[in-house]
N, C-alpha and C positions, 0 to 999 in steps of 0.2 A: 618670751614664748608662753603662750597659755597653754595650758593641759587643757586636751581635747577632748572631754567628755560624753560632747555626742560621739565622736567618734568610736571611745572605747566604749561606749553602749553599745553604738549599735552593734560593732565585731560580736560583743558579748549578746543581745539582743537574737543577732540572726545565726551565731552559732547554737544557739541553742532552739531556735524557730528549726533548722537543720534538724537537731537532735530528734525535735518532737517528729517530722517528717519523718523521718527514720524511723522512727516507735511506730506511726502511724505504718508504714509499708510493713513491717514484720508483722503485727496484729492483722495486719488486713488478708497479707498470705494464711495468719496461722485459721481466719477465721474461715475460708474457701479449701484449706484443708478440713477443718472439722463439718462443714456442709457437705464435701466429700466424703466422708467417711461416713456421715450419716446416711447417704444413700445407698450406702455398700453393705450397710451391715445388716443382718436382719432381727436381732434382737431389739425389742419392743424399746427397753430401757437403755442400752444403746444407745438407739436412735435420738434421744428423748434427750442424752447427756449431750451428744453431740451437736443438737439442735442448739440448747442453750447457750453452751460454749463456743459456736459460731456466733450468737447473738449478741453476745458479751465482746468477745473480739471484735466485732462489726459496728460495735459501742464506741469503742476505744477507739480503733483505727479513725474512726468520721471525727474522734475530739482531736483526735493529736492530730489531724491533718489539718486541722479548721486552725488549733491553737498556734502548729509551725505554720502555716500560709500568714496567720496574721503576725507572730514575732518576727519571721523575717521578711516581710515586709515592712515590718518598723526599722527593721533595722537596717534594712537600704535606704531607707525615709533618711535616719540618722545619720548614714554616712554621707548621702548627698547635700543635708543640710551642712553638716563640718566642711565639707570644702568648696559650699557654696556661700552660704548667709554668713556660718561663722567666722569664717578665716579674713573677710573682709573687714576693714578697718573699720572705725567707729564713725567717721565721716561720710562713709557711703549710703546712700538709703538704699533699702531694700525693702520689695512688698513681696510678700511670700505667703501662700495660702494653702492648708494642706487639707483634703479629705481623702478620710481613711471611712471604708465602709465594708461589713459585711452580710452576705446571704447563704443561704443555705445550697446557691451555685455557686458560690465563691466568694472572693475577696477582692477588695480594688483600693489602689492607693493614687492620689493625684497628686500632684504640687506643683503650683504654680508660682514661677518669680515674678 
C-alpha cells in the first residue's frame, strides 16, 4: 500500500479552505455590523471609525472567501484525483486534465479523465 498523499492533502487542503470560509462569514458579519452602527450614530468621528473598520472587514471577508473557495476546491480536486488516477495501477493509462481558474465572480475547477 502506498500512502496517499493527495489524499491527506487534500483533507488538509480543504479543511482549512473551510477554515478560511469561516473567517471569511465572521469578518463579513462583523463588517454589516460596523456599517450599522455607522448609520446609527451621530457622532462625526464615530461615524468615520465605523466606516473604516467596515472597510477593512469587507477586505478581509472577500480574501478569505476568494482564498477558502480556491483551497477547498483543490482539495476536492485532490481527493477525486486519489481515488481516481492514483489508486489505479501502473498499467492503466489515464488522460486527466485539470483547470483550475479564478475571478473576481468566483472560482471554477474542471477535470477531465
Amino acid at each position: 500500500n502506498k500512502p496517499h498523499i493527495a489524499l491527506w492533502g487534500g483533507f488538509a487542503a480543504g479543511v482549512i479552505g473551510l477554515g478560511l470560509i469561516g473567517g471569511g462569514s465572521y469578518y463579513g458579519l462583523h463588517a454589516e455590523e460596523a456599517a450599522s452602527s455607522a448609520h446609527s450614530t451621530d457622532v462625526q468621528l464615530d461615524v468615520v471609525r465605523y466606516n473604516n473598520d467596515a472597510k477593512v472587514s469587507a477586505s478581509n471577508a472577500n480574501l478569505m472567501f476568494g482564498a477558502g473557495a480556491v483551497l477547498t476546491a483543490v482539495g476536492v480536486g485532490l481527493i477525486v484525483l486519489d481515488f481516481t488516477v492514483f489508486s489505479k495501477t501502473a498499467k492503466d493509462e489515464t488522460s486527466i486534465t485539470v483547470d483550475i481558474g479564478a475571478s473576481p465572480r468566483g472560482a471554477r475547477l474542471k477535470i477531465r479523465f
